[in-house]
C-alpha positions in Angstrom: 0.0 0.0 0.0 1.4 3.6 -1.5 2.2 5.7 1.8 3.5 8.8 1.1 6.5 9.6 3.8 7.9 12.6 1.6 7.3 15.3 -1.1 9.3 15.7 -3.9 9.4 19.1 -4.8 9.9 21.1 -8.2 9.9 25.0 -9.1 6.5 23.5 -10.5 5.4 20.3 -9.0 4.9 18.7 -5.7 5.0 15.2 -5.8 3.9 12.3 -3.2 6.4 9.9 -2.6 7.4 7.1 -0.6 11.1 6.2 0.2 12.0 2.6 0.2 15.6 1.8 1.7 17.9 0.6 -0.6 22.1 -0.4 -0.2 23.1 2.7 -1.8 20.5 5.0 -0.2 16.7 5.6 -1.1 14.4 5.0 -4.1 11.8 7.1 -4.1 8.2 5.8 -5.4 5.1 7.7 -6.3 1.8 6.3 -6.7 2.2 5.5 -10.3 5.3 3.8 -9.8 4.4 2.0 -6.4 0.9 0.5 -8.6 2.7 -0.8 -11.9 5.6 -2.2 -9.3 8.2 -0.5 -11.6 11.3 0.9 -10.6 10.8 4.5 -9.8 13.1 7.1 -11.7 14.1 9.0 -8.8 16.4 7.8 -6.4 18.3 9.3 -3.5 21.8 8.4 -2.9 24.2 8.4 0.6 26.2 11.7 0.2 25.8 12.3 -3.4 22.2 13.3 -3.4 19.1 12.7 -6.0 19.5 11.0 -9.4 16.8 10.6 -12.2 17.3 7.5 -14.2 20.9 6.9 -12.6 21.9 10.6 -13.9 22.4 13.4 -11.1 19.7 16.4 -10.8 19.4 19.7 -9.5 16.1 21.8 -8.8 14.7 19.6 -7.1 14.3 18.5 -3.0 12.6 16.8 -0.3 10.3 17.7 2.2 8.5 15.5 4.9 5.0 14.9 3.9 2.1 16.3 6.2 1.2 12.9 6.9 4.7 12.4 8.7 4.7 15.2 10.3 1.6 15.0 11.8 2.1 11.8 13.4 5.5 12.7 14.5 4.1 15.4 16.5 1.8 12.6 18.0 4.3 10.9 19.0 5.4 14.4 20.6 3.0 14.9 22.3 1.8 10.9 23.8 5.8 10.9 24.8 5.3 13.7 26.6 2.8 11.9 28.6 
């Protein structure tokens, strides 16, 4: 089941993704990509950052989804408890 933990974002876009640990870092998977079970284009790496398709890009970044951050600040807040 598609979970969005992130947003990949664009000068134009906002995107829901998921990221799925991988040995060299992160693929990230949106909803298309998570349904058709293909391998997603964008992936992020240890210390070199975000590829498309294996090549580097720039422009683009990740933000936590609202979805994460609301439950971490449930998690906050029942922690506090």
């Amino acid at each position: 089941m598609f979970q969005p933990t992130h947003v990949l974002v664009s000068r134009t876009k906002e995107t829901p993704v998921q990221l799925i640990p991988t040995n060299q870092g992160y693929d990230l998977y949106t909803q298309q990509e998570w349904g058709r079970e293909a391998k997603p284009a964008f992936e992020l790496r240890s210390k070199l950052g975000l590829f498309c398709l294996g090549t580097p890009v720039t422009g683009y970044r990740l933000q936590a989804s609202d979805f994460l951050l609301a439950f971490c600040s449930s998690c906050l807040e029942f922690s506090a408890l």
